[in-house]
Backbone bond lengths (Angstrom), bond angles and torsions (degrees), N, CA, C in turn:
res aa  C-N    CA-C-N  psi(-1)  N-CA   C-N-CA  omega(-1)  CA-C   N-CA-C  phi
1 X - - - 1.447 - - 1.521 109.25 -
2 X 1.083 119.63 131.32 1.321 120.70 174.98 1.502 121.22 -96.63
3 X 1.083 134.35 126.15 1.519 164.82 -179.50 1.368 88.13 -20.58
4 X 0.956 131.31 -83.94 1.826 144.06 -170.94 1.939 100.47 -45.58
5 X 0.860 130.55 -42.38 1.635 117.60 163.44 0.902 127.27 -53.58
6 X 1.864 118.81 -42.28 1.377 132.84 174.83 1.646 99.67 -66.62
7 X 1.563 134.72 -70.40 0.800 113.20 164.70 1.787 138.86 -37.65
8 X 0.756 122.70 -6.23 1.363 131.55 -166.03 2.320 111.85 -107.24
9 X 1.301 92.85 -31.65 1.004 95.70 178.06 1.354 105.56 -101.07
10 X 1.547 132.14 -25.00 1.205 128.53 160.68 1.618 119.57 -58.53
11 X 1.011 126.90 -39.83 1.513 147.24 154.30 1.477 107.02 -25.58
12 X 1.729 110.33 -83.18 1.095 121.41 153.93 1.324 149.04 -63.49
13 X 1.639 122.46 3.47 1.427 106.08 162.52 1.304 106.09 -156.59
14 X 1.111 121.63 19.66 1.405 142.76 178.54 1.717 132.20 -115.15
15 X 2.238 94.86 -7.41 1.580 89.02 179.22 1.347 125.54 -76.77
16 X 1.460 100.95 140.01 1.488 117.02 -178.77 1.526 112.80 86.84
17 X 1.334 92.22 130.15 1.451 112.74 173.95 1.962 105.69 -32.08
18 X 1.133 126.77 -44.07 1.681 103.38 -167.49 1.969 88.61 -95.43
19 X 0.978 137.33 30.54 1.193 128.48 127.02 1.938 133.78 -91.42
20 X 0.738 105.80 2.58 1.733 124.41 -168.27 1.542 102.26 -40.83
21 X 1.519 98.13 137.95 1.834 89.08 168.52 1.484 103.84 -127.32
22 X 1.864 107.20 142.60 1.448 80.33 178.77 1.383 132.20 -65.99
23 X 1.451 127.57 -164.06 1.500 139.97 157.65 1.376 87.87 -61.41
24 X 1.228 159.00 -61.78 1.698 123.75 -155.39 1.512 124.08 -95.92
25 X 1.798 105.55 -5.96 1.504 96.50 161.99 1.886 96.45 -80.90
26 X 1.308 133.83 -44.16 1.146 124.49 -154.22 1.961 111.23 -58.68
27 X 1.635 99.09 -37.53 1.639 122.83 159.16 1.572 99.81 -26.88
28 X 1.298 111.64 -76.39 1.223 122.40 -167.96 1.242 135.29 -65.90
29 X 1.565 101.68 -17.94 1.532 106.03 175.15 1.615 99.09 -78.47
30 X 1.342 113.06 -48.47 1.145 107.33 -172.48 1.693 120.88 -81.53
31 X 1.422 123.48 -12.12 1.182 116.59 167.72 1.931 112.76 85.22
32 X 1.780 104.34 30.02 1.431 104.16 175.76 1.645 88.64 -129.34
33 X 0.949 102.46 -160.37 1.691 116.78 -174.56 1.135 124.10 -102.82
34 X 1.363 134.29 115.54 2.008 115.41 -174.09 1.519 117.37 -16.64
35 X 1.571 125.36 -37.87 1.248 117.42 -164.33 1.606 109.25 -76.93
36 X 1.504 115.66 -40.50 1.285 115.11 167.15 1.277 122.62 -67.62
37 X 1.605 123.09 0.02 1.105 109.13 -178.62 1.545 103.08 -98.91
38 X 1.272 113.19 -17.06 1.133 105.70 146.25 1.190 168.72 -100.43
39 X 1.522 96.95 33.76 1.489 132.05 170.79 1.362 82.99 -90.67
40 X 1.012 140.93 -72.73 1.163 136.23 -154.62 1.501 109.15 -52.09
41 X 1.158 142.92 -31.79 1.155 139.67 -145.98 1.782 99.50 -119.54
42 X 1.239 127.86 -20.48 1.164 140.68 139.19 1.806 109.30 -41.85
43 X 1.199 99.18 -57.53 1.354 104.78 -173.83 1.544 114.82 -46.20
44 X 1.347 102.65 -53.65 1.771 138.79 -168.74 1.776 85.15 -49.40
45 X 1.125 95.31 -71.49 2.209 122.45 -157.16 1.588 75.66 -50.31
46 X 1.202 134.06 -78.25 1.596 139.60 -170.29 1.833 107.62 -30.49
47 X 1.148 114.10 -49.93 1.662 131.93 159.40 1.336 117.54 -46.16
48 X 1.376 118.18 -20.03 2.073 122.16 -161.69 1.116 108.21 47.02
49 X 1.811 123.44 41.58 1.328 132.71 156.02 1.979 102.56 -79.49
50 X 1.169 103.29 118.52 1.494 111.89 -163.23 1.995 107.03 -73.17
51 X 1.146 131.17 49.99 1.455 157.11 -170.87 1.613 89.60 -81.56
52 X 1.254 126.46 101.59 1.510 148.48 148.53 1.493 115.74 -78.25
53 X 1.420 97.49 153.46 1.544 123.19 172.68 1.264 157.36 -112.22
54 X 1.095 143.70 32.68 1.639 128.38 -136.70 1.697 104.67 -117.08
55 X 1.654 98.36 -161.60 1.269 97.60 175.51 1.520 138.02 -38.30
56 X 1.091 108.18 -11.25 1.882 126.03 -155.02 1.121 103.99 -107.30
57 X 1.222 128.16 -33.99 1.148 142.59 -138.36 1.398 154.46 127.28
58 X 1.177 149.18 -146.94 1.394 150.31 135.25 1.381 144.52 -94.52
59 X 1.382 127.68 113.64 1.257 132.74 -165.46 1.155 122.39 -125.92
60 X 1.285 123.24 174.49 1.635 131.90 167.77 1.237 118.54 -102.36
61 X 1.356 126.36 108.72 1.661 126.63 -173.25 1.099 111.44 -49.92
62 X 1.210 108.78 104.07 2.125 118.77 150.06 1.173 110.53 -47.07
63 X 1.724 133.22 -39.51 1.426 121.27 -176.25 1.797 106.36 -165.86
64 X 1.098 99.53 172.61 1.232 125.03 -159.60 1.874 107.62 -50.46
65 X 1.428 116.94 -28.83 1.380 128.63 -179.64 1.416 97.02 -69.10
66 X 1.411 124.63 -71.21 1.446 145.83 -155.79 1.724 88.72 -40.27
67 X 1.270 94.55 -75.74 1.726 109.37 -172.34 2.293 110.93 -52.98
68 X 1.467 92.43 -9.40 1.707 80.04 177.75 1.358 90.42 -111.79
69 X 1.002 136.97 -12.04 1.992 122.02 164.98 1.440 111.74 -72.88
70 X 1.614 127.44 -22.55 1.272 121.13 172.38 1.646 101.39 -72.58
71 X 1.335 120.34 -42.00 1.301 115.60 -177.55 1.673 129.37 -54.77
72 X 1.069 88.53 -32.66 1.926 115.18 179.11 1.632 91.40 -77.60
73 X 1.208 128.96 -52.85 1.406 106.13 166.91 1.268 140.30 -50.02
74 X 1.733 106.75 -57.65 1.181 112.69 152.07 1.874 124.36 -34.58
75 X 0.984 119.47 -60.20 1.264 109.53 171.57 1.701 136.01 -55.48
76 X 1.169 99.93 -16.87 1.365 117.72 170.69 1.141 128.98 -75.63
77 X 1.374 108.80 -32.92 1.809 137.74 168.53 1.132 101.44 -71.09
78 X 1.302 130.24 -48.81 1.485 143.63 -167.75 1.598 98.33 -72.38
79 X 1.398 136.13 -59.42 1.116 139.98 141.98 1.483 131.40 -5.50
80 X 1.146 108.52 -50.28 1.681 127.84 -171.73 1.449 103.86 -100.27
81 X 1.148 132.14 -33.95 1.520 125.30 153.20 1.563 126.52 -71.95
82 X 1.427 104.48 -31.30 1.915 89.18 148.01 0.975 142.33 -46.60
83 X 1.648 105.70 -52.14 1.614 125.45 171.73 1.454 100.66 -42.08
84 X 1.212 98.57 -80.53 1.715 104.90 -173.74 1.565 115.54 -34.68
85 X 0.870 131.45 -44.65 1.213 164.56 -144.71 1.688 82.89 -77.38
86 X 1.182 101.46 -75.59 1.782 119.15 -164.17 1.120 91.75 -40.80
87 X 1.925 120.65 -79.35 1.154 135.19 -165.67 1.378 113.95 -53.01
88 X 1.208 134.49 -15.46 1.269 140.44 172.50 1.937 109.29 -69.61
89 X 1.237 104.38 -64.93 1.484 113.23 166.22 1.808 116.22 -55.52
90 X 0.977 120.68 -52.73 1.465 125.54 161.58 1.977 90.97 -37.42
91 X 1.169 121.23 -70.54 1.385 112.08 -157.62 1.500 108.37 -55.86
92 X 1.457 133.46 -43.73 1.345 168.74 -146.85 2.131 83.53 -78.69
93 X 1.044 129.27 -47.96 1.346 114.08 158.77 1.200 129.98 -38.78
94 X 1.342 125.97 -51.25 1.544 145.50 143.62 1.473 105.13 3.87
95 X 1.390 114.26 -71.91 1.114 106.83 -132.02 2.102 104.10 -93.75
96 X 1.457 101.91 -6.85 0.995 122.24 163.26 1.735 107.84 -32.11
97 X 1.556 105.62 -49.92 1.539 120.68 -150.64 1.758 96.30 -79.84
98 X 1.347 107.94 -22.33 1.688 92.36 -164.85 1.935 91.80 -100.33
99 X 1.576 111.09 179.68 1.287 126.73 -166.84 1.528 109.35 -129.02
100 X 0.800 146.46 130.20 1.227 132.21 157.61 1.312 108.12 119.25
101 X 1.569 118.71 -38.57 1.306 122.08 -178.12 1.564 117.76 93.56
102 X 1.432 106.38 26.23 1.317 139.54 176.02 1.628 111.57 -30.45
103 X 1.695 127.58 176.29 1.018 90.62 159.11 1.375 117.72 -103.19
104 X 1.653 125.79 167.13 1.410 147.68 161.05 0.974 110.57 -8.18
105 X 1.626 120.48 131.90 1.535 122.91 175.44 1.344 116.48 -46.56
């Protein structure tokens, strides 16, 4: 499936948040797998094709709000994988201390 269809039908039948479809009808229209569909839609967002998200589903921003509440999500996700992130490296000191490659605390 190419990027520009997905955009194109999101454009067309998907603007605005109370049109949203999820990831597994959109899967299905197009015939790839949720995960590729979200390569694809990564792809789109990478483009500044304005492709929103929320509970409902997936849409094409009607306006300037729609597209800054997906962003505030996004950042929040982005947020929560820092954390993790940190505490992960914080743990990664750990392992400095053991020899052998023992097992895990």
């Amino acid at each position: 499936m190419a990027s520009e269809q997905l955009k194109k039908h999101l454009r067309g039948n998907c603007l605005g948040r109370k049109n949203a479809a999820t990831y597994q009808e959109l899967a299905q229209i197009f015939h790839i797998s949720e995960k590729e569909l979200q390569r694809q839609v990564n792809r789109l967002r990478k483009k500044q094709v304005p492709i929103c998200g929320g509970p409902d589903g997936m849409f094409y921003a009607r306006n300037a709000g729609e597209l800054y509440g997906t962003i505030l999500n996004l950042r929040a996700m982005a947020a929560g994988l820092d954390e993790v992130i940190a505490s992960l490296e914080t743990s990664l000191e750990n392992f400095g201390e053991e020899a052998g490659g023992g097992d895990p605390p």
